[in-house]
BAZATI-608838 format. One line per field, with one value per atom (N, C-alpha, C): z, y, x. Coordinates in nm, 2 decimals. Atoms other than C-alpha are relative to their C-alpha. Example, Ala and Ser with C-alpha at 12.3 -4.5 7.8 and 13.67 -1.06 7.14 Angstrom:
<rs>
w: 0.00;0.78;0.00;0.00;0.71;0.08 $
v: -0.12;-0.45;0.12;-0.11;-0.11;0.11 $
u: 0.09;1.23;0.09;-0.09;1.37;-0.08 $
</rs>
This chain:
<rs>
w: -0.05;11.82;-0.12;0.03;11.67;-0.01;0.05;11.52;0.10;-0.07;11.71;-0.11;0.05;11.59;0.08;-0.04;11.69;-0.08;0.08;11.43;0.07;-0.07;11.59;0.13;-0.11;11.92;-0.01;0.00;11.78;-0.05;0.05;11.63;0.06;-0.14;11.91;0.09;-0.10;12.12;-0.07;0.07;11.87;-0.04;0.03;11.79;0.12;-0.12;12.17;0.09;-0.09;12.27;-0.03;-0.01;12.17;0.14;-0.06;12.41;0.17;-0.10;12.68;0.07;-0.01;12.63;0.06;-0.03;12.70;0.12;-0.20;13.04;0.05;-0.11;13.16;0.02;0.05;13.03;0.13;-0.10;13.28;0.16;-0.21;13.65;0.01;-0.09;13.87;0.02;0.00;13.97;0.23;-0.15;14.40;0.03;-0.07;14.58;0.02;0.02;14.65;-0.07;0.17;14.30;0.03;-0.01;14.29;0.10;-0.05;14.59;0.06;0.06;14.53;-0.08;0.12;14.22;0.00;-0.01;14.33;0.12;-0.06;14.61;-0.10;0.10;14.34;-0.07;0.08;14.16;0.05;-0.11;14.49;0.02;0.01;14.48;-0.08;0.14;14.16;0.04;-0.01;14.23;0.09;-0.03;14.48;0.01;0.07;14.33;0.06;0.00;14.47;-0.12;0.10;14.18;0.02;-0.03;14.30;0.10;-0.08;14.55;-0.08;0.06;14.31;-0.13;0.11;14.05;0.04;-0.02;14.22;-0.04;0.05;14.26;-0.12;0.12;13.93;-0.08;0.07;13.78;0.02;-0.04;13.94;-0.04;0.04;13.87;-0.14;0.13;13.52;-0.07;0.04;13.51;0.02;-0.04;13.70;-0.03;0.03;13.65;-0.09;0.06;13.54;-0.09;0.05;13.51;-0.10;0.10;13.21;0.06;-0.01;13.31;0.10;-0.11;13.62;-0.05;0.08;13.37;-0.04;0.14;13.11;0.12;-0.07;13.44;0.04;-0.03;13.55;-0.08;0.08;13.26;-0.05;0.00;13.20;0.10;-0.11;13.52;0.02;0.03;13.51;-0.10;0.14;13.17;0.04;-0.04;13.32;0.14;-0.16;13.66;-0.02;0.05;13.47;-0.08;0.06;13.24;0.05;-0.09;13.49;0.12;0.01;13.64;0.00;0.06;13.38;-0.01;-0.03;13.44;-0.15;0.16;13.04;-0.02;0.08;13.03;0.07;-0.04;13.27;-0.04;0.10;13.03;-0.11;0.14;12.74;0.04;-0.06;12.97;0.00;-0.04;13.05;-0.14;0.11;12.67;-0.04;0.05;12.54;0.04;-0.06;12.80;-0.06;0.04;12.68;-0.17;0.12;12.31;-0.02;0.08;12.32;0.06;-0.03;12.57;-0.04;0.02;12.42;-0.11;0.15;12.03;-0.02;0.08;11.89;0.16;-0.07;12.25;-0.04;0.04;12.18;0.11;-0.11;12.51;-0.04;0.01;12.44;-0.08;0.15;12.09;0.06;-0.02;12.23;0.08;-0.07;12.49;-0.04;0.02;12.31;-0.09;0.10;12.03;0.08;-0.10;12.32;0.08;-0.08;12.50;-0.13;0.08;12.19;-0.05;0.09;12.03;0.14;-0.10;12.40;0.04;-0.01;12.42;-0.09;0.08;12.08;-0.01;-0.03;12.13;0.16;-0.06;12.44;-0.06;0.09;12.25;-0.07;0.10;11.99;0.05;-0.09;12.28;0.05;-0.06;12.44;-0.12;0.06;12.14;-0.08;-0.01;12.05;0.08;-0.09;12.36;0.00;0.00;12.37;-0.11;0.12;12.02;-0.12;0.06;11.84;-0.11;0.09;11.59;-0.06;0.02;11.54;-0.14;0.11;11.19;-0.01;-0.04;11.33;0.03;-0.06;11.49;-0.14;0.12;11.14;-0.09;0.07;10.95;0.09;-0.06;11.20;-0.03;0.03;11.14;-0.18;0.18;10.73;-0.01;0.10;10.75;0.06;-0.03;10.95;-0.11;0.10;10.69;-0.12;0.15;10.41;0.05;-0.05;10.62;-0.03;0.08;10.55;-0.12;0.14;10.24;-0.05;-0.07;10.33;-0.11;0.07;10.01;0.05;-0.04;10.04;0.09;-0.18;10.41;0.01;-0.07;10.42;-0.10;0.04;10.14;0.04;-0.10;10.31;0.10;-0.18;10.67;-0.11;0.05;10.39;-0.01;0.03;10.22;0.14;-0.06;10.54;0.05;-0.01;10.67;-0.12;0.10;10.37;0.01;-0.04;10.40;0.12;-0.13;10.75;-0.04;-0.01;10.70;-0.15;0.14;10.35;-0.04;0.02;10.42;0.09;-0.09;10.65;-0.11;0.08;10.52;-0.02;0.01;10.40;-0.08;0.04;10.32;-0.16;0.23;9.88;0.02;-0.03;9.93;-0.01;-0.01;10.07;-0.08;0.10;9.85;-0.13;0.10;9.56;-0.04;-0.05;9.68;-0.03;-0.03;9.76;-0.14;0.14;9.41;-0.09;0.08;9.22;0.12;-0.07;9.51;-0.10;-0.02;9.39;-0.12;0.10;9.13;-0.15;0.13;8.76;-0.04;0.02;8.77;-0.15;0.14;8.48;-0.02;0.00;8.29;0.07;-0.09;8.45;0.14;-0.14;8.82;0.00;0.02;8.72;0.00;0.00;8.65;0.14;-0.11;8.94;0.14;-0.13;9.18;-0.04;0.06;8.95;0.09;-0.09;9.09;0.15;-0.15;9.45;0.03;-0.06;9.42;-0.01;0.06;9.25;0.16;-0.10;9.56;0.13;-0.12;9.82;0.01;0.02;9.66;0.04;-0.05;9.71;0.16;-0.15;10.07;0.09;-0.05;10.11;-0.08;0.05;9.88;0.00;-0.03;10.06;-0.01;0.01;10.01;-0.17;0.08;9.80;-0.04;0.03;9.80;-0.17;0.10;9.61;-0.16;0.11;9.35;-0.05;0.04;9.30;-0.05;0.11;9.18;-0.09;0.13;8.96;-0.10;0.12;8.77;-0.04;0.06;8.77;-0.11;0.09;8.64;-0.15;0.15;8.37;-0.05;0.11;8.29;-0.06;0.06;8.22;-0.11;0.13;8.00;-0.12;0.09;7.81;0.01;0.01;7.92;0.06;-0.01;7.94;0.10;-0.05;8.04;0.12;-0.20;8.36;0.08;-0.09;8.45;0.04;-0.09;8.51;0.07;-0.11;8.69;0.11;-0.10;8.89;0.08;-0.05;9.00;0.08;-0.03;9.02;0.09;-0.15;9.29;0.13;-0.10;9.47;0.06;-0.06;9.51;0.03;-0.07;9.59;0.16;-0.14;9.85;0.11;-0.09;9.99;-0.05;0.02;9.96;-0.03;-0.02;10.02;-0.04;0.07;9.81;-0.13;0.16;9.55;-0.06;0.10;9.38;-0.13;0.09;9.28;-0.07;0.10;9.16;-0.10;0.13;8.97;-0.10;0.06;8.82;-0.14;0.11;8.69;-0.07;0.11;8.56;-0.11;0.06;8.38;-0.15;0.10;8.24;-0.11;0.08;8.13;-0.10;0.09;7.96;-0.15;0.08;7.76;-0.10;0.08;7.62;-0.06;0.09;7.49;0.07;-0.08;7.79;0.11;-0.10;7.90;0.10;-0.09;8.01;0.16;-0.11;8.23;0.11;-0.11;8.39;0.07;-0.05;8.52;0.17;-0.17;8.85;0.11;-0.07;8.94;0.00;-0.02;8.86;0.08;-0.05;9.02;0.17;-0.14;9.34;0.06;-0.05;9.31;0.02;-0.04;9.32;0.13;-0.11;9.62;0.09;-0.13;9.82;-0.01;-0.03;9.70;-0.09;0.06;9.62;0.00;0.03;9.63;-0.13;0.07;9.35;-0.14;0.10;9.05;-0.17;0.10;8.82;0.02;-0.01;8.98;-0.09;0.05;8.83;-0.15;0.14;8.51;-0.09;0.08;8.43;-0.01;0.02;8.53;-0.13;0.11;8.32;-0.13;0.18;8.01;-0.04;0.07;8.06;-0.03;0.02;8.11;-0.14;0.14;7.79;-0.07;0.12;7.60;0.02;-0.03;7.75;-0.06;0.05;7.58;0.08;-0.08;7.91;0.00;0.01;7.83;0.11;-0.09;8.08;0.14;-0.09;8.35;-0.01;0.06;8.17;0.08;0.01;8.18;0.14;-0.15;8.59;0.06;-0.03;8.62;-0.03;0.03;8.42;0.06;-0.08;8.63;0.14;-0.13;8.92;0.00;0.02;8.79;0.00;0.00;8.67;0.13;-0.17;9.05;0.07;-0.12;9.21;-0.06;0.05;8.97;0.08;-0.07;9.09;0.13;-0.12;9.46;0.01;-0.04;9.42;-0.04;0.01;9.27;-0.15;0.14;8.86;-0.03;0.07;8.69;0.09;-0.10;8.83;-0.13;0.06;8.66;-0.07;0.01;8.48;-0.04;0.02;8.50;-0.17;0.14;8.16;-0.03;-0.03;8.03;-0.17;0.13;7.73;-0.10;0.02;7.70;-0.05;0.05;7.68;-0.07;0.11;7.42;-0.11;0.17;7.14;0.03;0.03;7.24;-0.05;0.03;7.15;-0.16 $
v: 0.11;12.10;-0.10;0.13;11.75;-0.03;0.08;11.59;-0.16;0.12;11.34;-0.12;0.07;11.00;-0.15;0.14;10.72;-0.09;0.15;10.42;-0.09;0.15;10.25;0.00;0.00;10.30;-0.11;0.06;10.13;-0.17;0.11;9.87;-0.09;0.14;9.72;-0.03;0.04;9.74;-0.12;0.17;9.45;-0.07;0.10;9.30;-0.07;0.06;9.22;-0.02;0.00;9.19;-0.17;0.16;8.78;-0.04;0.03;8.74;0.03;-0.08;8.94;-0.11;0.02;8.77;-0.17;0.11;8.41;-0.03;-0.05;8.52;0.00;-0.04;8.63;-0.13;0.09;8.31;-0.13;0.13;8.09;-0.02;-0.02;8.26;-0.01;0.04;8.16;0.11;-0.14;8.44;-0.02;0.01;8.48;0.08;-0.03;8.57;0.12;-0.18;8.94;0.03;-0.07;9.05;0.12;-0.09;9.22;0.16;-0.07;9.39;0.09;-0.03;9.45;0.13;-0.09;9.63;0.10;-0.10;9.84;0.13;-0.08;9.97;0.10;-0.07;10.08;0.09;-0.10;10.23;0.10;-0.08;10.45;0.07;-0.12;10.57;0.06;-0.05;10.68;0.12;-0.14;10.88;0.12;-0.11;11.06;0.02;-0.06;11.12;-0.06;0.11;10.85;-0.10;0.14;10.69;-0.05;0.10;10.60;-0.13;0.13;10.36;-0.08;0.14;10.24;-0.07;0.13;10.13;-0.18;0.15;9.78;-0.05;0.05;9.69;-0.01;-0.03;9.86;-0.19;0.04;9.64;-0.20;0.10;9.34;-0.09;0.04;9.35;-0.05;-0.01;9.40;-0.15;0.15;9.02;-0.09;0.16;8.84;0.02;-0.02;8.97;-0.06;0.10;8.78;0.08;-0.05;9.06;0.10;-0.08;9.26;0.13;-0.18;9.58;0.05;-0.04;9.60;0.02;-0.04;9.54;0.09;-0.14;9.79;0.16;-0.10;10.01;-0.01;-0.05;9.93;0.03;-0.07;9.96;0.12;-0.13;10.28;0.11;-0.07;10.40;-0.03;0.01;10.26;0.02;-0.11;10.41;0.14;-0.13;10.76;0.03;0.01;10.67;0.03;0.04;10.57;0.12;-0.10;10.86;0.10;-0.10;11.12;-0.03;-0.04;10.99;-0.03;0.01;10.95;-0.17;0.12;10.58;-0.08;0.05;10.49;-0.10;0.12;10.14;-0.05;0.06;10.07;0.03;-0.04;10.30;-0.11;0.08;10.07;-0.13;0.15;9.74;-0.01;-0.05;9.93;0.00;0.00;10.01;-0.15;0.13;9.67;-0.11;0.06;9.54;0.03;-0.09;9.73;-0.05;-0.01;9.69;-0.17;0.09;9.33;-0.07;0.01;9.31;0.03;-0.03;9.54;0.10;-0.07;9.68;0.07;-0.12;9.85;0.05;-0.09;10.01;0.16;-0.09;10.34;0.10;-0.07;10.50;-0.04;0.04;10.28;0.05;-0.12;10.40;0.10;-0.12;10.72;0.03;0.01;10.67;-0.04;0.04;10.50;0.14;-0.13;10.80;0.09;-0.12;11.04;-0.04;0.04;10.82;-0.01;0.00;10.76;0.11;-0.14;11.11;0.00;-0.06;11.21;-0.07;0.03;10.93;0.01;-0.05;11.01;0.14;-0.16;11.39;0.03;0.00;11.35;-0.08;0.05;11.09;0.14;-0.06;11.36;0.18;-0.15;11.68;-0.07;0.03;11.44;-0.05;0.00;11.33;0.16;-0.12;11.71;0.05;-0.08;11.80;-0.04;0.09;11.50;-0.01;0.02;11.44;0.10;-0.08;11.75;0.03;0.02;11.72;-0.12;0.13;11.40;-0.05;-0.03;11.26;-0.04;0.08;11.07;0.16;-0.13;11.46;0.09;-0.05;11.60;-0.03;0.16;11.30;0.06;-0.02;11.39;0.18;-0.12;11.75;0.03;0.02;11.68;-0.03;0.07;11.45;0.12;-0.08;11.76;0.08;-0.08;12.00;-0.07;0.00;11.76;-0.02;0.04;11.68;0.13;-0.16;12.07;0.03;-0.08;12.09;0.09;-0.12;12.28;-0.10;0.07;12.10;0.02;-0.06;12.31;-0.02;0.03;12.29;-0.16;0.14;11.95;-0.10;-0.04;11.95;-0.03;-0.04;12.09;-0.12;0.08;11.87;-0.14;0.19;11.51;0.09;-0.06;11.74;-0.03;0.03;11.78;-0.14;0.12;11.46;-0.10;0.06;11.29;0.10;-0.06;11.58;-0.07;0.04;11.46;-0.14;0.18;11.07;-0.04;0.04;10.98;-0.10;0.15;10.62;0.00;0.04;10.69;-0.04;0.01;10.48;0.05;-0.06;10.58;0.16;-0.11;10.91;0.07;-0.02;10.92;-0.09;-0.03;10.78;0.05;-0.12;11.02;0.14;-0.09;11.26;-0.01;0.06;11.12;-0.02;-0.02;11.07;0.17;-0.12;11.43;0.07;-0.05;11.52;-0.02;-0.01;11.35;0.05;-0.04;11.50;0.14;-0.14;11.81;0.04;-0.04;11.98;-0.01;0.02;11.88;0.00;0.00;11.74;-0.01;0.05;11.80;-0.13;0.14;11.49;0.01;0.00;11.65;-0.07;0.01;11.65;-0.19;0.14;11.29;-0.06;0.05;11.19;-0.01;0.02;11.30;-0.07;0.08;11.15;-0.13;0.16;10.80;0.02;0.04;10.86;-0.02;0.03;10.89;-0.11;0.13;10.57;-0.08;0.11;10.41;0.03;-0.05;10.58;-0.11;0.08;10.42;-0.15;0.14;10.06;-0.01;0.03;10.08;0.00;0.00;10.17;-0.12;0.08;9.93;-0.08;0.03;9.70;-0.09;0.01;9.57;0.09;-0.15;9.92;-0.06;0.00;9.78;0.09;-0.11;10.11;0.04;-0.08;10.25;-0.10;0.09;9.94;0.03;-0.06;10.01;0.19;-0.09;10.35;0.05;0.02;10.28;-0.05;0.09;10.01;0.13;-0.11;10.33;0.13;-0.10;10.57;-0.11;0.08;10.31;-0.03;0.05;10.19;0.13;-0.13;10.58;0.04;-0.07;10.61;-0.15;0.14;10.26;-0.07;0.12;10.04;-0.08;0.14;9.74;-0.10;0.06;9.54;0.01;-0.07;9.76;0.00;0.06;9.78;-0.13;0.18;9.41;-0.02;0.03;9.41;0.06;-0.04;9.62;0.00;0.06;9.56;-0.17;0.15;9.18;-0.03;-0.04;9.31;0.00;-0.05;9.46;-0.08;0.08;9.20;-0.12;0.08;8.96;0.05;-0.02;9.18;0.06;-0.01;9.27;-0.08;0.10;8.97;0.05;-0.10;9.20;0.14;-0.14;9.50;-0.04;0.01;9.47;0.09;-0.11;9.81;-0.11;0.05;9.64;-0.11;0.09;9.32;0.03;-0.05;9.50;0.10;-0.06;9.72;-0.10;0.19;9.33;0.03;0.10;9.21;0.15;-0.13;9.60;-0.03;-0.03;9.60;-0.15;0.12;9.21;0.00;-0.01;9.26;0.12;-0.08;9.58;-0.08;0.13;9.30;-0.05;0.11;9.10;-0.13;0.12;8.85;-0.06;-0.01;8.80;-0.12;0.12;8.45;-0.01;-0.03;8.60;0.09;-0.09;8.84;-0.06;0.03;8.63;-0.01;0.04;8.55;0.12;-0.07;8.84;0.12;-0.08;9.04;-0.06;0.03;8.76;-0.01;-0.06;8.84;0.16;-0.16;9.19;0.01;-0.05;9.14;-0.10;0.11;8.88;0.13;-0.12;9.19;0.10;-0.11;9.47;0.02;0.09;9.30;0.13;-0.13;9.69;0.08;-0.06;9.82;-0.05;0.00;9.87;-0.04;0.01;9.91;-0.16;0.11;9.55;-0.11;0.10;9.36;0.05;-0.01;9.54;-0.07;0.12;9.40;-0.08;0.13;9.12;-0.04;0.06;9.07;-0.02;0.01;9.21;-0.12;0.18;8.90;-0.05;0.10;8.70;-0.02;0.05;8.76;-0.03;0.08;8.77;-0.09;0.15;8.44;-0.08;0.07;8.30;-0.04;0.03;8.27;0.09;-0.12;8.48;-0.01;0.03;8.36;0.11;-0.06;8.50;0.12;-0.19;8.81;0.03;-0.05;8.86;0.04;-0.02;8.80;0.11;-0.03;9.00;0.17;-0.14;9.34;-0.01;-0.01;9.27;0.08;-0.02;9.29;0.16;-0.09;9.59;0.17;-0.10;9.78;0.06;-0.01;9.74;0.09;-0.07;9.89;0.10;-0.14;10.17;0.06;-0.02;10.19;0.06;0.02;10.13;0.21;-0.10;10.42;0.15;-0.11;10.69;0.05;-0.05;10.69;0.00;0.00;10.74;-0.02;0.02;10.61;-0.04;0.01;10.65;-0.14;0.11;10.35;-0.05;0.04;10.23;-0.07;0.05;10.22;-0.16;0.15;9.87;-0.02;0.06;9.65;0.03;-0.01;9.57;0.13;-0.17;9.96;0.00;-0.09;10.02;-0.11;0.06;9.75;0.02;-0.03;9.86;0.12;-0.17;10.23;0.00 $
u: 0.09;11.76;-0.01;0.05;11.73;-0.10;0.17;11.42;-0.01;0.02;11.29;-0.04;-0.04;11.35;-0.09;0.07;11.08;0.03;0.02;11.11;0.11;-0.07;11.39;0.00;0.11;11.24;-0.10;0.14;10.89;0.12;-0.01;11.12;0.05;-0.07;11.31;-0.06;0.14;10.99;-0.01;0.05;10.84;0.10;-0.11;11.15;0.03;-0.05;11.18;-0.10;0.11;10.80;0.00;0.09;10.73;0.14;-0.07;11.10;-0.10;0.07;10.91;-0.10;0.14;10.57;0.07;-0.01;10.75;0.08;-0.04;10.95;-0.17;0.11;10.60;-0.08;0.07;10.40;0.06;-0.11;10.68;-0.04;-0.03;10.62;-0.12;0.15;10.32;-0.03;0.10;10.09;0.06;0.04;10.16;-0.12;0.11;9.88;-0.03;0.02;9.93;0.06;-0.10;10.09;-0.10;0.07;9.72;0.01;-0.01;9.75;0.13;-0.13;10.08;-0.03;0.07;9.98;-0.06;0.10;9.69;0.11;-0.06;9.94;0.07;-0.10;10.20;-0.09;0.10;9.90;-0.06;-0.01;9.81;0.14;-0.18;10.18;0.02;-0.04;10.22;-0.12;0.07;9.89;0.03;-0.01;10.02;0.14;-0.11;10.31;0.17;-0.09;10.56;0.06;-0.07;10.71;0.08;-0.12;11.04;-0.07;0.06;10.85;-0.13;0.06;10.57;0.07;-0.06;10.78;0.04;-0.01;10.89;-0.14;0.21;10.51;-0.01;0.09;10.41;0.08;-0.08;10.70;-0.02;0.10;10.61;-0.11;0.09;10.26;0.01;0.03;10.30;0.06;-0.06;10.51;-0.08;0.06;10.28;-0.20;0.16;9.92;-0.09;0.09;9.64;-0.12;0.13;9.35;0.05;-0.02;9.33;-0.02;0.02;9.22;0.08;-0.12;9.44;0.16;-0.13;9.72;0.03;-0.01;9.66;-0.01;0.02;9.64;0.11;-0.09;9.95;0.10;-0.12;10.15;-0.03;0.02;10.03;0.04;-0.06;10.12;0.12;-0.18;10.47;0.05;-0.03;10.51;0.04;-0.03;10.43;0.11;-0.09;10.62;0.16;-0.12;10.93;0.02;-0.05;10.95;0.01;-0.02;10.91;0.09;-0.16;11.23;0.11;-0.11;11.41;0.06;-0.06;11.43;-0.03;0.06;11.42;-0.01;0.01;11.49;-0.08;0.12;11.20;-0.16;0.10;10.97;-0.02;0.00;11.08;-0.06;0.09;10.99;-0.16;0.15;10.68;-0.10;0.08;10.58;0.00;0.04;10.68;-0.07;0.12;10.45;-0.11;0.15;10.19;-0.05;-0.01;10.28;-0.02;0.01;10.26;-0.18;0.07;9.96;-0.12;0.04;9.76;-0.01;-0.12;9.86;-0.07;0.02;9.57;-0.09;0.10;9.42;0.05;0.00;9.40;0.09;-0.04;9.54;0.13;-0.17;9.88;0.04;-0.05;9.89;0.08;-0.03;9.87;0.17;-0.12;10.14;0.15;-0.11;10.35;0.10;-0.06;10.37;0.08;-0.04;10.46;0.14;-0.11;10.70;0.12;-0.13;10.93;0.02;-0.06;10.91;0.08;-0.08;11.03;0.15;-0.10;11.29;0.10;-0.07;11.40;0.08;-0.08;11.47;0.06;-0.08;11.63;0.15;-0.14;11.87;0.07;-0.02;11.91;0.09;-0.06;11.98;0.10;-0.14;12.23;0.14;-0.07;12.38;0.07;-0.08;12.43;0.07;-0.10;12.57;0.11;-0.11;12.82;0.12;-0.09;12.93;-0.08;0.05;12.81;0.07;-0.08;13.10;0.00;0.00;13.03;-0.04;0.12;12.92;-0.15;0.13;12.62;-0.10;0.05;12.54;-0.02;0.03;12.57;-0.08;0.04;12.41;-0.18;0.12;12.13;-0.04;0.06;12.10;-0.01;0.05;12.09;-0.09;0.16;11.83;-0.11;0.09;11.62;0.01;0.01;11.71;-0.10;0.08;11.61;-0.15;0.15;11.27;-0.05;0.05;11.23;-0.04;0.01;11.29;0.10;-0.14;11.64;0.07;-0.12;11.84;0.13;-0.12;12.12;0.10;-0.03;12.17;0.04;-0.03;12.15;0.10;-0.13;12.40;0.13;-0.10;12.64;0.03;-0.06;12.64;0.04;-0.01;12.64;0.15;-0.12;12.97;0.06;-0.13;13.12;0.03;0.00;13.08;0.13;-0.14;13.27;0.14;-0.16;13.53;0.07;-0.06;13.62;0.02;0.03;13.50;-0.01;0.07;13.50;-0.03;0.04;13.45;-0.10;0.10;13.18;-0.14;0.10;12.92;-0.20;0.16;12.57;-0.01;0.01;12.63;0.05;-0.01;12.75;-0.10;0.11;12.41;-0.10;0.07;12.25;0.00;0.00;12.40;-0.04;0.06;12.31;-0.16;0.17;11.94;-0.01;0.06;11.91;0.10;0.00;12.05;-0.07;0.11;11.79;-0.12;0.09;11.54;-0.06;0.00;11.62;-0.12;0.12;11.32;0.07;-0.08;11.43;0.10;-0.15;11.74;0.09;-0.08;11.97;0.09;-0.10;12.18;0.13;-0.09;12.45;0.03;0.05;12.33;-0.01;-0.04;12.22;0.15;-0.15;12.57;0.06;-0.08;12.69;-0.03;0.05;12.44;0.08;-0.06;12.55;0.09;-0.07;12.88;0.04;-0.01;12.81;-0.07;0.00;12.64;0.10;-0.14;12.92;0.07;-0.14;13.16;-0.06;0.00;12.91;0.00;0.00;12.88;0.15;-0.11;13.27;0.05;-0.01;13.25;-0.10;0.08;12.97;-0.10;0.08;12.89;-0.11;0.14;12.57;-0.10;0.10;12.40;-0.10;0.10;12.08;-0.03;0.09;11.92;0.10;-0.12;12.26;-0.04;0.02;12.21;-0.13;0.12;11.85;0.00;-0.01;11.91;0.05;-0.09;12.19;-0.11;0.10;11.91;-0.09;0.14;11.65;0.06;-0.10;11.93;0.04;-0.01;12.03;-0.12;0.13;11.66;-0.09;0.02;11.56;0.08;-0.06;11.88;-0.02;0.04;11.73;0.16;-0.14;12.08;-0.07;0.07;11.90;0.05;-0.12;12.17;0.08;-0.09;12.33;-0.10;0.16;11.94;0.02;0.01;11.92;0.13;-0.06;12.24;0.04;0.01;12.21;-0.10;0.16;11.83;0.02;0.02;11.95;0.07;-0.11;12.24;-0.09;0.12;11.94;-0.04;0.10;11.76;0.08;-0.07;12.00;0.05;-0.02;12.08;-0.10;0.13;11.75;-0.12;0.06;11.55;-0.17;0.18;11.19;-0.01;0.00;11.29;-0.05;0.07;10.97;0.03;-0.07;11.07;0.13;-0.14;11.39;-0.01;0.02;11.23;-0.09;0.12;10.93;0.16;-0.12;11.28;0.04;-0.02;11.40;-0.05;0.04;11.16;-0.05;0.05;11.05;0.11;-0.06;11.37;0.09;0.01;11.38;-0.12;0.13;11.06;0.05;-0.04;11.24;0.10;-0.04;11.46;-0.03;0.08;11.19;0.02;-0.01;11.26;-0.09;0.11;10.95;-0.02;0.05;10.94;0.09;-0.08;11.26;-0.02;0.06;11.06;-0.09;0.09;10.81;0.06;-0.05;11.00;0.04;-0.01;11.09;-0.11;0.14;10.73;-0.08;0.09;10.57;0.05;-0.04;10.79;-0.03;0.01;10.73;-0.19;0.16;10.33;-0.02;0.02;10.41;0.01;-0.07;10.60;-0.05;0.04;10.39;-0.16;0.11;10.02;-0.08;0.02;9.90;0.04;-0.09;10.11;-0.06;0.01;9.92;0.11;-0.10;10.26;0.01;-0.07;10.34;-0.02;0.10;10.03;-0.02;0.09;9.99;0.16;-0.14;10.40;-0.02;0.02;10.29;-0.10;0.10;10.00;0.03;-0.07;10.19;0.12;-0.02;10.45;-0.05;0.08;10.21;-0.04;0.03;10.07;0.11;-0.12;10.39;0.05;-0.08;10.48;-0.11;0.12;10.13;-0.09;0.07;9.97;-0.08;0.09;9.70;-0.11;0.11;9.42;0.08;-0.09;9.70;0.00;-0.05;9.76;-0.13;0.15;9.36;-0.02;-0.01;9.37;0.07;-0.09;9.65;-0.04;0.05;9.48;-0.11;0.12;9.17;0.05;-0.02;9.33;0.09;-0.07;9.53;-0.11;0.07;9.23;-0.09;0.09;9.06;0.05;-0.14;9.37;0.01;0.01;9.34;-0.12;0.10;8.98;0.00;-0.02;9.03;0.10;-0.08;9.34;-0.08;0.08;9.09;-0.01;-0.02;9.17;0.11;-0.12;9.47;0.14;-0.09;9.77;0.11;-0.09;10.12;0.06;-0.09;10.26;0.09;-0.14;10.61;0.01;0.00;10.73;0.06;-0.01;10.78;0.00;0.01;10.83;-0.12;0.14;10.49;-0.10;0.10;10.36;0.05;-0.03;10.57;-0.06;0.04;10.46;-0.15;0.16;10.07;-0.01;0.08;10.10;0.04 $
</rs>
């Protein structure tokens, strides 16, 4: 059995709900939609779905009242999934999802409807392509959701045995070798090389770039830190980790005035992140902007506060000339 797999479910719902919302916005309302509607919603109750779906489907384009809505897309949600009719469930949630986001019923529904459309994905793609490496790939990431290293090991290993250009996966292995409980410098090394293997297979793989910069800014290479952080972020325009990385390890330089752009991107993209604001602040000062700095540990110390007390902080230029 396969883990069920909601997020790219929830994400092609909203990626395809304002399209939705501006079809519906276009068609005139006819006169019996309502009664239209309420029939389909008497069918469904007594357990006709193949006949209230038109109606339901119907209503749910042209309807004007709120509460009759949120009644029928709920009922052509459950209509549609009981049978089996998925891409009129998905019409049905992204109606819902764009009509009504935080009602609590839809929530509910929606959670239920994508774990279920995900683990049927996940039984048919076992049955079909159960050799497959997407089928393998999927039974690793359950193991490592366990806590099963080993196991999940193994399925990345075979995978590259069969596919060794299938991308994503020197990666994944690499990941799940620094995962592991106190990785030796060895172990290190070798994850390094499975990123190195996947930047060759794919060198858009951010992630892979960003943990080369973490692997070189732990062994103090200053220098492969910033170019590899500065890959990162060239190639993931909204990956703050990899710009707070930058500017961490521009500031370890003594390049403070060169860190400012990319700390004051990383407190843009991750305005939570105590480490973000307290780099910042310490450019700030070493650039002589001290008033900034001052804003910058305020806002730092709050976020400690707010988080509950002590909160880890990313080593940096800066810490080291205050101790």
């Amino acid at each position: 059995m396969f883990p069920p797999r909601c997020a790219a479910f929830a994400t092609l719902l909203f990626l395809i709900a304002p399209a939705f919302s501006g079809a519906q916005a276009s068609k005139p309302v006819p006169p019996d939609t309502t009664a239209l509607a309420q029939k389909g919603i008497t069918l469904a109750k007594e357990g006709h779905c193949s006949e209230a779906l038109p109606p339901l489907r119907r209503g749910m384009r042209q309807l004007t009242d709120k509460d009759l809505k949120r009644t029928v897309g709920l009922t052509g949600e459950r209509c549609a999934m009981a049978l089996g009719e998925f891409g009129a469930a998905l019409d049905f949630l992204q109606f819902l999802a764009h009509e009504f986001p935080h009602d609590p019923d839809v929530l509910y529904t929606e959670v239920h409807a994508f774990s279920d459309l995900s683990t049927l994905s996940s039984q048919e793609l076992a049955r079909t392509a159960h050799s497959s490496p997407q089928a393998h790939k999927l039974l690793a990431e359950t193991y490592e959701s366990q806590g099963k290293w080993e196991d999940a090991e193994k399925e990345y290993r075979h995978i590259v045995e069969q596919n060794p250009d299938f991308p994503g996966i020197h990666f994944r292995l690499g990941r799940l070798m620094l995962s592991k409980p106190n990785p030796t410098p060895d172990i290190a090394e070798a994850a390094k090389h499975e990123f190195e293997k996947e930047l060759a297979i794919d060198p858009s793989n951010a992630g892979a770039e960003y943990v080369l910069g973490e692997l070189a800014r732990q062994s103090q290479q200053w220098d492969q830190a910033v170019a590899h952080f500065s890959r990162a972020t060239k190639l993931d325009a909204h990956f703050g980790e990899a710009f707070l990385g930058l500017g961490v390890s521009l500031m370890s330089l003594k390049r403070y005035s060169d860190a400012l752009v990319p700390l004051e991107t990383a407190v843009r993209l991750e305005p939570g992140s105590p480490d973000a604001h307290y780099n910042l602040a310490t450019a700030y000062t070493r650039s002589g902007r001290k008033q900034d700095g001052e804003k910058e540990f305020a806002i730092h110390q709050k976020l400690i506060g707010t988080q509950g007390g002590a909160v880890e902080q990313t080593q940096s230029a800066g810490q080291a000339e205050q101790k």
